[in-house]
TIMIMAR-271953 format. One record per residue: x, y, z of N, C-alpha, C in turn. Coordinates in nm, 2 decimals, decimal comma. Example, Ala and Ser with C-alpha at 12.3 -4.5 7.8 and 13.67 -1.06 7.14 Angstrom:
! TIMIMAR-271953
neast  nnorth  nup  caeast  canorth  caup  ceast  cnorth  cup
1,32  -0,57  0,78  1,23  -0,45  0,78  1,32  -0,33  0,78
1,28  -0,22  0,71  1,37  -0,11  0,71  1,29  0,00  0,79
//
This chain:
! TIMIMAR-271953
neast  nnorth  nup  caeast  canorth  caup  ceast  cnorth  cup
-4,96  1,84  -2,74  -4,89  1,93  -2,66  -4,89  1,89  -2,51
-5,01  1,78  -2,50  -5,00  1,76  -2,36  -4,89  1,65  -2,30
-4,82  1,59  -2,38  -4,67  1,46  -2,41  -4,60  1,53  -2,31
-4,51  1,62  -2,35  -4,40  1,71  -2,28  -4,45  1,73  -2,18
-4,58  1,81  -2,15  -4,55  1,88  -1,99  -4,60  1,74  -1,90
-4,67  1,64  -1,96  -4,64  1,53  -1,87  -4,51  1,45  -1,85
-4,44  1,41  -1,92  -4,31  1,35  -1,92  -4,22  1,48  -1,82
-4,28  1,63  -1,84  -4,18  1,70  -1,76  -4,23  1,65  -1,63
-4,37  1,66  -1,60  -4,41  1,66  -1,44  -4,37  1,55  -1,39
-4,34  1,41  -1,49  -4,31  1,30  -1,41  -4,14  1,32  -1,38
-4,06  1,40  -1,44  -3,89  1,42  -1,44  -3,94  1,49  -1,28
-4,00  1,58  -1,26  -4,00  1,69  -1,15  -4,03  1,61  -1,03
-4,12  1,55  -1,03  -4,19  1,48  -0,94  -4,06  1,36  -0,87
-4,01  1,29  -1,02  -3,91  1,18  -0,99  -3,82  1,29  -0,89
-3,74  1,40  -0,94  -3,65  1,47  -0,87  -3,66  1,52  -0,71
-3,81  1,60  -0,69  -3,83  1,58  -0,59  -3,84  1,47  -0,46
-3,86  1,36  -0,53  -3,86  1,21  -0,42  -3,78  1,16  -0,42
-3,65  1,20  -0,54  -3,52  1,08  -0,52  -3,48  1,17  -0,36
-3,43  1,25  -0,35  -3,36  1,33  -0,24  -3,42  1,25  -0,10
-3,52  1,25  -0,09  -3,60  1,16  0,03  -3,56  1,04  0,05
-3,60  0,95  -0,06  -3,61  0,84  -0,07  -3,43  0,75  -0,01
-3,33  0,86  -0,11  -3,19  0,80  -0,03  -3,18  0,87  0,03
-3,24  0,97  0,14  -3,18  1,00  0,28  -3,30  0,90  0,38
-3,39  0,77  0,33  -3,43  0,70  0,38  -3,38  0,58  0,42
-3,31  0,57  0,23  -3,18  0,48  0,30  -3,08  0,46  0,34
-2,99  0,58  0,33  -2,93  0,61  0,43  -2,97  0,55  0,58
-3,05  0,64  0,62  -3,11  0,62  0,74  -3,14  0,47  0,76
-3,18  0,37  0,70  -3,20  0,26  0,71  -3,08  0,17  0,69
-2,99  0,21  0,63  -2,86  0,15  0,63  -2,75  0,16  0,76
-2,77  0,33  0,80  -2,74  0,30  0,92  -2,79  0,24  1,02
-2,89  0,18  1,01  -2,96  0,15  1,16  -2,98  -0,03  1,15
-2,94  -0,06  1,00  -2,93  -0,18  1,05  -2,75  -0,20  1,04
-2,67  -0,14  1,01  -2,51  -0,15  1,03  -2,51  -0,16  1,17
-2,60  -0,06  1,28  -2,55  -0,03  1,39  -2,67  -0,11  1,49
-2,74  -0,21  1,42  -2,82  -0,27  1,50  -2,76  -0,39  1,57
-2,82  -0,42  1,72  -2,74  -0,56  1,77  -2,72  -0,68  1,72
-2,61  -0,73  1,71  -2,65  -0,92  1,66  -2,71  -0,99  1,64
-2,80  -1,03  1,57  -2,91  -1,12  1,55  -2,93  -1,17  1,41
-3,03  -1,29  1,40  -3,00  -1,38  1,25  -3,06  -1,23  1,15
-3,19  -1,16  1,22  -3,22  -1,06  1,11  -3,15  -0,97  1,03
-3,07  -0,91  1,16  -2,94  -0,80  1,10  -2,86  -0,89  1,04
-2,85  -1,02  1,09  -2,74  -1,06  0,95  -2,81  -1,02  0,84
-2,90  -1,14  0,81  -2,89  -1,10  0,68  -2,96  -0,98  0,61
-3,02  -0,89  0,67  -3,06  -0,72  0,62  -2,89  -0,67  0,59
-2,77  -0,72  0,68  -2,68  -0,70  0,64  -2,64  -0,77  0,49
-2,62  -0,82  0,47  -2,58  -0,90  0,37  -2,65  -0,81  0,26
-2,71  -0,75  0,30  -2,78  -0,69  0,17  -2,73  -0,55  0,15
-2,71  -0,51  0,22  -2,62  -0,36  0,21  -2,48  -0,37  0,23
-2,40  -0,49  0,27  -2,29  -0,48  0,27  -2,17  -0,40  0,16
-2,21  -0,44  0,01  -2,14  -0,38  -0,07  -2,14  -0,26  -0,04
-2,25  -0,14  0,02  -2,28  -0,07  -0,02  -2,19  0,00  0,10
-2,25  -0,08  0,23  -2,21  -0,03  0,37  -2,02  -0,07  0,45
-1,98  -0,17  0,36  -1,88  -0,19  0,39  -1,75  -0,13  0,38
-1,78  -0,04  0,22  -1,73  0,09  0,12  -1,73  0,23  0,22
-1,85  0,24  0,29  -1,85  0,39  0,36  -1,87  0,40  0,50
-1,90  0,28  0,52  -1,94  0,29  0,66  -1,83  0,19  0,77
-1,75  0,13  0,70  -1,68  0,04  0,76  -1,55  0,10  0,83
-1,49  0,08  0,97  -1,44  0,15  1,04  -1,42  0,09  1,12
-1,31  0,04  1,21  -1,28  -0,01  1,31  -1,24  0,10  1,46
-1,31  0,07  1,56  -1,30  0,17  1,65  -1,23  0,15  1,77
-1,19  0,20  1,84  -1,11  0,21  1,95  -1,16  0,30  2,08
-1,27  0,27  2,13  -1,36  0,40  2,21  -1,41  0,46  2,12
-1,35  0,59  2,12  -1,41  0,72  2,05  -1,31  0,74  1,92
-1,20  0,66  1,85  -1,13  0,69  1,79  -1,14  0,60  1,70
-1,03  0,63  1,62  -1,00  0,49  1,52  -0,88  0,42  1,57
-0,83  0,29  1,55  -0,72  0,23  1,60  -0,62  0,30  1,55
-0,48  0,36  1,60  -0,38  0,44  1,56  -0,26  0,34  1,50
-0,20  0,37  1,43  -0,09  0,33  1,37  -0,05  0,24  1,44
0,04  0,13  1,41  0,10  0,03  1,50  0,28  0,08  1,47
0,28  0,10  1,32  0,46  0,09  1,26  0,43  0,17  1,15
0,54  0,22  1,10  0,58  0,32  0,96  0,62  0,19  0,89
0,60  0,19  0,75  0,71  0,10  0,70  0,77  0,20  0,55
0,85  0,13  0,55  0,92  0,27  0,45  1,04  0,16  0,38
1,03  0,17  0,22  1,12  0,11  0,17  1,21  0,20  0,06
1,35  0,18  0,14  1,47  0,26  0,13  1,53  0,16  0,00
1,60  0,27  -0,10  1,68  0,16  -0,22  1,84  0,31  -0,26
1,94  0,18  -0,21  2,05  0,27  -0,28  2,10  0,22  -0,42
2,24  0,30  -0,47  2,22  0,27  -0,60  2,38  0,24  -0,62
2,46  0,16  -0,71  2,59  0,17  -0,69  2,70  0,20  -0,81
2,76  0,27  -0,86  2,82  0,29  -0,99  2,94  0,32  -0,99
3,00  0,30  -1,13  3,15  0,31  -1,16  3,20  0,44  -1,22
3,25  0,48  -1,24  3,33  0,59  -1,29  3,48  0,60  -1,31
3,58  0,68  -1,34  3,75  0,64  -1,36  3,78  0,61  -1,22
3,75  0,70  -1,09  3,77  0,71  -0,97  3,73  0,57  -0,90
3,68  0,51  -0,97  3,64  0,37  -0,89  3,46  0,34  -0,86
3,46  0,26  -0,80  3,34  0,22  -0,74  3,20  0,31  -0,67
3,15  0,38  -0,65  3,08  0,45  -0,55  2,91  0,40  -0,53
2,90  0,46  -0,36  2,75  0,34  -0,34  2,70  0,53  -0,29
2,56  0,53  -0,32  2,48  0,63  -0,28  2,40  0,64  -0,15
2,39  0,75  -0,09  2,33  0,70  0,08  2,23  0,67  0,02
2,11  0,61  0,10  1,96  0,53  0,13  1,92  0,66  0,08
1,79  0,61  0,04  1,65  0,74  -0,03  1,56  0,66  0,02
1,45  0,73  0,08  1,32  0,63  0,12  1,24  0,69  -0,02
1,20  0,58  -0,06  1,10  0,57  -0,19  0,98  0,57  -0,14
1,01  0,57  -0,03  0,79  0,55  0,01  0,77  0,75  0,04
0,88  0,80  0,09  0,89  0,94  0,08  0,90  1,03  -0,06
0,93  0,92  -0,14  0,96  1,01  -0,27  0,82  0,99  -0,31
0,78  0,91  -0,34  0,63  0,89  -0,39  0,50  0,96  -0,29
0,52  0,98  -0,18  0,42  1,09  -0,10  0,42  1,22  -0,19
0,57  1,28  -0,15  0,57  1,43  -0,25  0,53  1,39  -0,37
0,58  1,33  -0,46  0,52  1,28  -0,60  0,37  1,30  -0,58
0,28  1,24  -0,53  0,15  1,26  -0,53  0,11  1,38  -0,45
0,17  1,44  -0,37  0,11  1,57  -0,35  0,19  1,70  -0,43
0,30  1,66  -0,54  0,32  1,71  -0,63  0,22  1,75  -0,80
0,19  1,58  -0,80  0,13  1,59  -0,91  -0,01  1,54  -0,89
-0,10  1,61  -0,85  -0,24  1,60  -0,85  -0,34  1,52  -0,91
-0,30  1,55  -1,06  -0,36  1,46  -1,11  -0,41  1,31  -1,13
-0,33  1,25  -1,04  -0,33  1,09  -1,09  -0,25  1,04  -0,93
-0,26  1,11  -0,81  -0,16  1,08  -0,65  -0,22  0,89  -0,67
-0,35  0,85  -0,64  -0,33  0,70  -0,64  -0,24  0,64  -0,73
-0,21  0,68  -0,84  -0,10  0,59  -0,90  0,07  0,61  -0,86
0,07  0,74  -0,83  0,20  0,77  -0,76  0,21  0,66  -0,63
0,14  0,67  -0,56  0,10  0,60  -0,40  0,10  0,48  -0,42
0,07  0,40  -0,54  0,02  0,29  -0,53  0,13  0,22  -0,54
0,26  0,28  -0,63  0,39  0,21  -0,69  0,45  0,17  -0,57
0,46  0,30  -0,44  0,56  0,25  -0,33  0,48  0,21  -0,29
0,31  0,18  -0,24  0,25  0,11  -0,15  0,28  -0,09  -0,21
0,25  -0,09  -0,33  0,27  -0,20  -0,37  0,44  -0,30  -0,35
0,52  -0,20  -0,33  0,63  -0,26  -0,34  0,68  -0,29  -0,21
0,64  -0,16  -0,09  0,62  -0,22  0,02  0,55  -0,37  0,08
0,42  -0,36  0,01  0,37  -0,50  0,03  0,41  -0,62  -0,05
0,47  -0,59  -0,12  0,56  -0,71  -0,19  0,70  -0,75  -0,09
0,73  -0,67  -0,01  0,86  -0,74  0,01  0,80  -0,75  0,18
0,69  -0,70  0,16  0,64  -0,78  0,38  0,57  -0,92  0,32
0,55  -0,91  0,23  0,48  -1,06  0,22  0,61  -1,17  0,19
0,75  -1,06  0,15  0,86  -1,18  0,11  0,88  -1,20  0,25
0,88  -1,12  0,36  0,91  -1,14  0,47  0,84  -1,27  0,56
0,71  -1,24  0,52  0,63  -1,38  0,60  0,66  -1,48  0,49
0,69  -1,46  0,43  0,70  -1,64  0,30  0,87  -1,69  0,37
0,98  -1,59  0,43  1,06  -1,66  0,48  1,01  -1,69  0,63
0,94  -1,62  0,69  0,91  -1,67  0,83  0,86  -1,82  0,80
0,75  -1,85  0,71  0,70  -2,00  0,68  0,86  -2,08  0,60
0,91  -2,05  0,57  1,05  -2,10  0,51  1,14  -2,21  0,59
1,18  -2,08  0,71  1,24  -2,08  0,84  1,14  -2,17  0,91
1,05  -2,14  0,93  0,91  -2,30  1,00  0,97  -2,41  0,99
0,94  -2,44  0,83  0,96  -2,54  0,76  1,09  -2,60  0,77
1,17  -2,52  0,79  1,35  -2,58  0,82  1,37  -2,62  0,95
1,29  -2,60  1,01  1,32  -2,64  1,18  1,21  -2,73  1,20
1,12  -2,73  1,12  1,05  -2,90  1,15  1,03  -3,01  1,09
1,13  -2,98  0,96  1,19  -3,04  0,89  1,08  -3,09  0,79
1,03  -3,01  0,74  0,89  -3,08  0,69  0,93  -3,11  0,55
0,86  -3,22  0,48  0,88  -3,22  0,33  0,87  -3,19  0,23
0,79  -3,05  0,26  0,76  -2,96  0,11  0,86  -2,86  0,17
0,94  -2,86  0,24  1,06  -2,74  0,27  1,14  -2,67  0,11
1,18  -2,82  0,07  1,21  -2,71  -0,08  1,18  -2,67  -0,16
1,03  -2,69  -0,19  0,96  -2,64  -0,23  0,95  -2,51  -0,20
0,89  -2,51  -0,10  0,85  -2,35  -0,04  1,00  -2,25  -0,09
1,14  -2,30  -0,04  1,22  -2,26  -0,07  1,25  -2,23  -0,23
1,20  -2,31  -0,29  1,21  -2,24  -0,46  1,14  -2,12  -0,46
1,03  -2,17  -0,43  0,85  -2,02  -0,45  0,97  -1,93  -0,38
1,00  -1,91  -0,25  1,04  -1,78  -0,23  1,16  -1,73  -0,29
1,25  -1,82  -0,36  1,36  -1,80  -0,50  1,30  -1,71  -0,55
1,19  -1,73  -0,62  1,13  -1,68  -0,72  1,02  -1,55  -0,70
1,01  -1,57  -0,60  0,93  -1,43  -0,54  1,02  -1,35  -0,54
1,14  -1,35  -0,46  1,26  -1,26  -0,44  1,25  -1,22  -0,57
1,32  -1,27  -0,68  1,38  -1,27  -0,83  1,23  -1,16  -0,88
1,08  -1,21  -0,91  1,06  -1,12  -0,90  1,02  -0,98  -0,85
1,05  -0,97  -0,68  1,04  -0,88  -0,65  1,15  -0,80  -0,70
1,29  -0,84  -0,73  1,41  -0,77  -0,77  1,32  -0,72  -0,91
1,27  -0,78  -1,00  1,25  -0,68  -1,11  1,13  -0,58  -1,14
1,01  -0,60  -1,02  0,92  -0,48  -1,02  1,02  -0,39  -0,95
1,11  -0,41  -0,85  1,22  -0,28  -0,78  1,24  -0,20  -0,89
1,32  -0,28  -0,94  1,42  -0,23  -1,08  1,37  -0,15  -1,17
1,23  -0,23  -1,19  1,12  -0,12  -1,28  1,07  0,02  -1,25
1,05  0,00  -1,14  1,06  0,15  -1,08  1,13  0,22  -1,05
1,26  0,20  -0,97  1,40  0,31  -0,97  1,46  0,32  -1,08
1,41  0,27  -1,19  1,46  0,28  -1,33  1,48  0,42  -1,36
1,32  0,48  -1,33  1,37  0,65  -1,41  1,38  0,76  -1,28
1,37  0,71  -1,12  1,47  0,77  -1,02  1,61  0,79  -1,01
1,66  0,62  -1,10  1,82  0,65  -1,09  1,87  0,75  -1,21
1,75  0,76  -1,31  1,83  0,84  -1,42  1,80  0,99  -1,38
1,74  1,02  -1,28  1,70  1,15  -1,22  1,84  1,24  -1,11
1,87  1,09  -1,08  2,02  1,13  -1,01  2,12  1,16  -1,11
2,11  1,16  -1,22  2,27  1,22  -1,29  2,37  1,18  -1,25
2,39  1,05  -1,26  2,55  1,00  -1,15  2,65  1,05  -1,25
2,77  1,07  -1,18  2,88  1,05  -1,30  2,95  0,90  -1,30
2,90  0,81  -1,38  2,92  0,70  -1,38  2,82  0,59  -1,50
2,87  0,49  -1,49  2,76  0,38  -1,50  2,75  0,36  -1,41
2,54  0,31  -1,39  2,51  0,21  -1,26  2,49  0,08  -1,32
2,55  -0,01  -1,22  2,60  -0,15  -1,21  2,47  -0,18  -1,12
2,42  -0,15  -1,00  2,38  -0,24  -0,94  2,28  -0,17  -0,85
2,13  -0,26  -0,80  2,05  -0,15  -0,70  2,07  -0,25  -0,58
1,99  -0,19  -0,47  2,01  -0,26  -0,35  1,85  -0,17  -0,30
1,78  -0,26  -0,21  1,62  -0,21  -0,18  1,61  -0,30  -0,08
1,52  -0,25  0,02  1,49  -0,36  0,18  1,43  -0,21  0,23
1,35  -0,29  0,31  1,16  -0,27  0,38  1,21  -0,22  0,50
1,20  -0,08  0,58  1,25  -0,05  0,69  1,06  -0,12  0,80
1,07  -0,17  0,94  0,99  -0,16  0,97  1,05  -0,02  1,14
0,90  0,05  1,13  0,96  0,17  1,25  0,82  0,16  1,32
0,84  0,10  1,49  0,70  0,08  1,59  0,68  0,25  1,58
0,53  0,29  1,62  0,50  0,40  1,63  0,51  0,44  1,79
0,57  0,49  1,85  0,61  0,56  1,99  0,44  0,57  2,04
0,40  0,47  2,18  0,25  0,48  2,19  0,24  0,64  2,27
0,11  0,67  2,30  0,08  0,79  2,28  0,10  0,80  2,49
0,13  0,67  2,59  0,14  0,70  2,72  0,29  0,69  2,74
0,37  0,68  2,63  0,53  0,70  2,62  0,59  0,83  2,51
0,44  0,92  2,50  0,55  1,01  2,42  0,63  1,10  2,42
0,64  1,10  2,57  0,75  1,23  2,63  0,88  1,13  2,67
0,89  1,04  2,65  0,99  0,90  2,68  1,12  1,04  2,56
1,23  1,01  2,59  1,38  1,06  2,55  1,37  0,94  2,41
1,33  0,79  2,45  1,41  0,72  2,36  1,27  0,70  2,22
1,38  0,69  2,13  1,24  0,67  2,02  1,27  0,51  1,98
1,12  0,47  1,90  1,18  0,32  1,86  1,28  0,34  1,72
1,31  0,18  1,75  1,44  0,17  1,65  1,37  0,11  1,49
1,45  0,16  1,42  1,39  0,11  1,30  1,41  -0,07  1,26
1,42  -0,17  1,23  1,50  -0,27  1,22  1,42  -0,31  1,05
1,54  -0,37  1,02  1,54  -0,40  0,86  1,44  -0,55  0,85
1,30  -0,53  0,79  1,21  -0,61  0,77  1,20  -0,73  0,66
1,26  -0,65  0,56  1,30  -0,76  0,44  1,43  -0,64  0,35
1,54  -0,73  0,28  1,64  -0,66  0,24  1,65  -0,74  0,12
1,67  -0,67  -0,02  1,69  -0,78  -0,17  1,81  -0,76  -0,18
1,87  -0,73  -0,10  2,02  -0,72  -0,09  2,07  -0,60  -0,27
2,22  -0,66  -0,31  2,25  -0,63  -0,39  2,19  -0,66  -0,52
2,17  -0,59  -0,65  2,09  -0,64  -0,76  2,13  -0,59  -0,93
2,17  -0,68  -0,98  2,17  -0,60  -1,14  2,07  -0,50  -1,21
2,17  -0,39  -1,22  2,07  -0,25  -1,21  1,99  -0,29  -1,39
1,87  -0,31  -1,42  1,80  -0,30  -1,54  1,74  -0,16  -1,58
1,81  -0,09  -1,67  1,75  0,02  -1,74  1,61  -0,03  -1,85
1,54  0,11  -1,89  1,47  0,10  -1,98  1,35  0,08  -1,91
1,30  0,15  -1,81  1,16  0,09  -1,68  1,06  0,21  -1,77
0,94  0,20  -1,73  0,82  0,30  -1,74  0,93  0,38  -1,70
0,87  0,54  -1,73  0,87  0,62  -1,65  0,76  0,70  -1,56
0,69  0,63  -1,44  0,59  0,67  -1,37  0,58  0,82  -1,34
0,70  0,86  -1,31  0,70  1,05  -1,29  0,68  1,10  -1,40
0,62  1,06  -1,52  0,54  1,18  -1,58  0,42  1,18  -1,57
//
């Protein structure tokens, strides 16, 4: 009989001292995060980093966090046929559709967020692979076609993760038509700084990366359920 109430006293005991013990390290985590430069705090760092770079990591600006620099927002129209002819659909921001989407559907918002965040970052990285493109054409360097294929192919597949996605948006529009074709490009918008906000004029949006026109592919996931 005496097994149990020892194994209990050791559960109680354990329970009691864990609460201390990580509000010790805590406390010791912050104080070498926020300790000055030196070979020690490196590597005391190095040893909590996994832990401290997850919750404690923050870039600061005075008393604040650094603010916004730009919105980026990636807009996709759609274009279809019908007896009447031809017709193109105004712009939809997809990075707006997938906000409401995640604060629509609760359950699972990082996977809503993650579709337009990803697709945004796929087409600003097509954007720097042509800035290094454009480099490379004006200094005539020798792997220039190269690089020029990779970004072929980046484009091509950036066109078909698009496609994969507005797949069950465009079937959400009910066109009266067939759709023939999408069109998607990366809006970039400066954030108005905060000693210009009573200024009349706002910044301009300018077009960051565009996949231009595209053969519309049905049959995508459908992520909105």
């Amino acid at each position: 009989m005496t097994a149990p109430r020892a194994g209990t006293s050791r559960w109680r005991l354990l329970s009691m001292a864990l609460p201390p013990l990580l509000g010790l390290a805590f406390v010791a985590m912050t104080l070498i995060v926020n300790a000055p430069v030196s070979p020690a705090r490196t590597q005391a760092y190095k040893a909590v980093a996994p832990v401290a770079d997850t919750y404690f990591r923050q870039s600061w600006m005075l008393l604040a966090p650094y603010s916004v620099d730009y919105n980026g927002e990636v807009f996709y129209q759609v274009e279809y046929e019908n007896a009447t002819g031809r017709h193109t659909t105004e712009p939809v921001s997809l990075s707006r559709k997938m906000a409401d989407t995640a604060r629509e559907i609760r359950l699972a918002p990082n996977r809503m967020g993650a579709v337009g965040l990803y697709l945004g970052v796929e087409l600003g990285s097509l954007h720097d692979k042509q800035v290094s493109v454009d480099e490379a054409r004006k200094k005539a360097l020798s792997d220039f076609s190269g690089r020029q294929s990779e970004l072929k192919a980046l484009r091509e597949a950036a066109k078909t993760d698009t496609a994969t996605v507005l797949s069950p948006l465009v079937d959400d529009l009910h066109l009266d038509g067939e759709v023939t074709r999408l069109r998607a490009y990366y809006t970039y918008t400066p954030v108005k700084r905060f000693d210009v906000r009573h200024s009349p004029e706002d910044p301009r949006s300018e077009v960051f990366t565009d996949l231009g026109w595209f053969d519309y592919r049905p049959g995508a996931q459908p992520w909105t359920n």
